[in-house]
N, C-alpha and C positions, 0 to 999 in steps of 0.2 A: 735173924735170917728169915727171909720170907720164903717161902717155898711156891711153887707157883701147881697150882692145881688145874691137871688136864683133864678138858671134858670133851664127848665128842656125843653130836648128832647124827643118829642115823636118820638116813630116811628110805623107805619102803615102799616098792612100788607093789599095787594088787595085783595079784596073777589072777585073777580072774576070766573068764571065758567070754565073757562081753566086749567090745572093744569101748571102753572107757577111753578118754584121750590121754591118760595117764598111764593107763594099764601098760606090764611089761610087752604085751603082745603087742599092742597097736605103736609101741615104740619101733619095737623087732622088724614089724610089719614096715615102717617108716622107714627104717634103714633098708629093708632088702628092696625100696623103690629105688637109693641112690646107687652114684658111682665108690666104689668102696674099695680106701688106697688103704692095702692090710702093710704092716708094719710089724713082725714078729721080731721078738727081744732075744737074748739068748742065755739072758740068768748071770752074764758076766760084766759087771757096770765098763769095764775098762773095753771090752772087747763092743758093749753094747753104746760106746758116747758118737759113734758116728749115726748111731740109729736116733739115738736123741738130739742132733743137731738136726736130721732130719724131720724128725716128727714135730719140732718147734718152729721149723722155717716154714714146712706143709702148712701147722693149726696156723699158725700166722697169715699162710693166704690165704685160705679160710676166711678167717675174720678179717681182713682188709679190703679183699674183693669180694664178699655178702656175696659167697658160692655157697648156696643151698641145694646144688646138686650131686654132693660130694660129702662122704663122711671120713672120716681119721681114724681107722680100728687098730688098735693097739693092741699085741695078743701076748700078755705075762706067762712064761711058762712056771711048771714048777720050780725052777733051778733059779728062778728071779726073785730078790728079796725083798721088804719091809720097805727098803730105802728104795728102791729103784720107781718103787709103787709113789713113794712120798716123792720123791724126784719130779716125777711127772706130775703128780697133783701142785706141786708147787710153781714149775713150769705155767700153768695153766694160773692161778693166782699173781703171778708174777706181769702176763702178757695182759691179764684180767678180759680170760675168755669167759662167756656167761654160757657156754653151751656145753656141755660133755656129763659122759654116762658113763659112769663103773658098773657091771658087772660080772660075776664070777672072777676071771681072769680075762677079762676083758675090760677095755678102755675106751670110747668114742668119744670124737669129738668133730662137733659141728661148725661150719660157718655162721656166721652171725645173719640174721637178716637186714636187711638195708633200712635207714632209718626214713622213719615218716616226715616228708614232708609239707 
């Protein structure tokens, strides 16, 4: 029998007081410039699958009409599980969005930007 062994990367933005381009702030900062479509969950997957049809069809124009003036914020409460977290990150894998932010209980996800020609 093989067993398969789970690993996971974190990664860590600096909270630092500087505005790094990476730092959490200059992110924070970056979203309170756009239009921001909030999307709150309600902890019940059956009650919550009309909120995730929507939130897949929104990231979808998103990334097909390179709207960089618009973010995705997704608000997990506590009554929201494990699964519903992985649900949406998997959503996001699946469409193969390259833009989106987990923090705390919160989720963003961005438009793609339009390709170089």
């Amino acid at each position: 029998m093989i067993t398969k062994e789970n690993t996971a990367l974190r990664l860590f933005l600096p909270k630092d007081l500087g505005h790094q381009m990476y730092s959490m702030e200059a992110v924070m900062e970056e979203i309170s410039r756009k239009k921001i479509i909030l999307v709150e969950l309600k902890g019940n997957f059956e009650e919550d699958k009309k909120r995730f049809e929507f939130i897949r069809q929104e990231a979808r124009r998103l990334k097909y009409t390179y709207d960089t003036t618009s973010v995705l914020h997704v608000h997990f409460p506590k009554e929201s599980t494990y699964g519903q977290f992985v649900y949406l990150n998997d959503m996001m894998q699946e469409d193969k969005h390259k833009r989106y932010l987990v923090t705390d209980n919160e989720f963003y996800i961005f438009g793609e930007n339009p390709p170089v020609k």
